[in-house]
Backbone as CSV, one residue per row, in Angstrom:
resi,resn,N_x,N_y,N_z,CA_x,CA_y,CA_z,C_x,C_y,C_z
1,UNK,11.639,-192.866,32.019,10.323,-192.917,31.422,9.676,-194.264,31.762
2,UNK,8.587,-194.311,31.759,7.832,-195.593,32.347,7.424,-196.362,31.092
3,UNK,7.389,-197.322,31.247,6.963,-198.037,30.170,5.085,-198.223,30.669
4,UNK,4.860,-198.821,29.394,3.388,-199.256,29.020,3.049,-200.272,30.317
5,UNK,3.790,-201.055,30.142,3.205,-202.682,31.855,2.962,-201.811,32.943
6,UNK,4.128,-201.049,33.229,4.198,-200.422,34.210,2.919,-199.210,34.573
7,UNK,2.586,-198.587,33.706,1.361,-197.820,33.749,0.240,-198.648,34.111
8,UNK,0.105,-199.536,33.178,-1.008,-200.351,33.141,-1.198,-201.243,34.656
9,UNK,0.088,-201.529,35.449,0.393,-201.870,36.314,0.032,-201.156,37.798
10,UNK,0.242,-199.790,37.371,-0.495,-199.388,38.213,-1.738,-198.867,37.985
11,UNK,-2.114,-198.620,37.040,-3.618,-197.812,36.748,-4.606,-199.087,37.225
12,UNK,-4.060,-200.622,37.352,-4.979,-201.907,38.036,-5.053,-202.047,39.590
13,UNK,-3.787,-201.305,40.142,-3.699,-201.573,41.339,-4.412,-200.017,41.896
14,UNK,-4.324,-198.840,41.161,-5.269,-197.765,41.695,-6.522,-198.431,41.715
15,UNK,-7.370,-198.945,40.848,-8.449,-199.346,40.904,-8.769,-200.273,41.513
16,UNK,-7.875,-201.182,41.852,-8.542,-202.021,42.823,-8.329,-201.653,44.062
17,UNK,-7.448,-200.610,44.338,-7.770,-199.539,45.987,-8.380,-198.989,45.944
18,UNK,-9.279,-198.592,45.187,-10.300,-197.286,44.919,-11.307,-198.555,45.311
19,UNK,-11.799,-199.171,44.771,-12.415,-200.336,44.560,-12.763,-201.060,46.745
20,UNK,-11.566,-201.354,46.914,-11.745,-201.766,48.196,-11.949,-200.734,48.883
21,UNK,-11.487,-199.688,48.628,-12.205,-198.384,49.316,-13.437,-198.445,49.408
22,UNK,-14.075,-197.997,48.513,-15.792,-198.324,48.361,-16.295,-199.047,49.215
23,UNK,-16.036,-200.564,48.718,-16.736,-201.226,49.756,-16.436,-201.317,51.137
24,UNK,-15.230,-200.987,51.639,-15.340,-200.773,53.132,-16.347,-199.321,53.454
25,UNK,-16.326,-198.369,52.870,-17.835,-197.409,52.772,-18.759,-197.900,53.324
26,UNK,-19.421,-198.936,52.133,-20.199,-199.462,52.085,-20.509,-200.242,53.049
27,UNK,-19.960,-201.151,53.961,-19.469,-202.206,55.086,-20.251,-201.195,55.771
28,UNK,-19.547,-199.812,56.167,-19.466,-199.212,57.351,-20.593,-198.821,57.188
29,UNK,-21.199,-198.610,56.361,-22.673,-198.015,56.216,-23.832,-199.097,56.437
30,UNK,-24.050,-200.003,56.151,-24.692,-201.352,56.335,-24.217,-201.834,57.776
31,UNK,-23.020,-201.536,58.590,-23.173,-201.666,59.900,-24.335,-200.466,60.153
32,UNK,-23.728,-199.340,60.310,-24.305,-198.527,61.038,-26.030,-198.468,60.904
33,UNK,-26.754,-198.981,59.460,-28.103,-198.902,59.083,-28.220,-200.248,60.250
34,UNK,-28.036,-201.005,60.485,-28.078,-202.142,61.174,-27.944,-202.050,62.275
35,UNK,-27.367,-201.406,63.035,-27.111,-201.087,64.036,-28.534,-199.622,64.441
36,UNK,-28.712,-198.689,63.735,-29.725,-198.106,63.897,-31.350,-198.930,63.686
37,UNK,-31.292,-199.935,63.288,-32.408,-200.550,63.024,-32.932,-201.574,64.473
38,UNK,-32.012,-202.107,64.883,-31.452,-202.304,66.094,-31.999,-201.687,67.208
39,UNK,-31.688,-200.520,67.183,-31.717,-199.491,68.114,-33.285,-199.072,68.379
40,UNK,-33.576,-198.942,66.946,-35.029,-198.440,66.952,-36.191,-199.402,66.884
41,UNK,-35.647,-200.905,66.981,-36.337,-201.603,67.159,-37.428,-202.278,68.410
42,UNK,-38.815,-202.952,68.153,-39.548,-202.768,69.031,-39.270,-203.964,70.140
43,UNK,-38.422,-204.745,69.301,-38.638,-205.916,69.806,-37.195,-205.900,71.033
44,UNK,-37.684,-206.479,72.317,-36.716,-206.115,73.628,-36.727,-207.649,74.335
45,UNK,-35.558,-208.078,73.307,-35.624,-209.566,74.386,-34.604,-209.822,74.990
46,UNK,-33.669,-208.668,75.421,-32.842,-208.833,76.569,-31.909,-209.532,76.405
47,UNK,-30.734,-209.509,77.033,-29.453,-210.181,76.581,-28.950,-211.459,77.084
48,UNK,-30.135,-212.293,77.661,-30.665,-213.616,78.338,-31.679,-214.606,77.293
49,UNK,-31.693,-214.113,76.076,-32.032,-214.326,75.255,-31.824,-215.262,74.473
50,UNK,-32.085,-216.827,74.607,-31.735,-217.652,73.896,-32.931,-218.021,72.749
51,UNK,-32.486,-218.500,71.472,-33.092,-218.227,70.326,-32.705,-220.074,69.985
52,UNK,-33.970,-220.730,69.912,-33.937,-222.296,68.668,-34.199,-222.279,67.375
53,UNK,-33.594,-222.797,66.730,-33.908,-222.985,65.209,-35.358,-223.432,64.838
54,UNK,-36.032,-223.880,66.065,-36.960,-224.078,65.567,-38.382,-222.925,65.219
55,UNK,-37.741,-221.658,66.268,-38.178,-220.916,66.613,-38.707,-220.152,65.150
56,UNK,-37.509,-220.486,63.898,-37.332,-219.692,62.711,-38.540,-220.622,61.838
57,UNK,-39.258,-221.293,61.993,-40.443,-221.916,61.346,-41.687,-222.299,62.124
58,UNK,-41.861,-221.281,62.742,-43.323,-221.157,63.658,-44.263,-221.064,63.218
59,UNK,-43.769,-220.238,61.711,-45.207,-219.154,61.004,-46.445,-220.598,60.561
């Protein structure tokens, strides 16, 4: 018969695999939206493409 720790012991470790489950889901889904956004994007600056920091405060 199992004792009480032991239940409790695992009913923490199901949930925290259930748990990391999810968010690798989630990971894989936020790649792939990212990757389709990507894809469908207008902007084509080629893979010669070097980018300055300064570039990020133009506006």
């Amino acid at each position: 018969m199992r004792s009480k720790t032991e239940s409790m012991v695992r009913a923490s470790v199901r949930g925290n695999l259930d748990e990391r489950a999810a968010h690798g889901d989630r990971l894989k889904q936020v790649i792939a939206e990212l990757r389709q956004m990507s894809e469908n994007s207008a902007a084509k600056l080629g893979p010669s493409y070097k980018w300055k920091r300064e570039d990020c405060y133009e506006r």
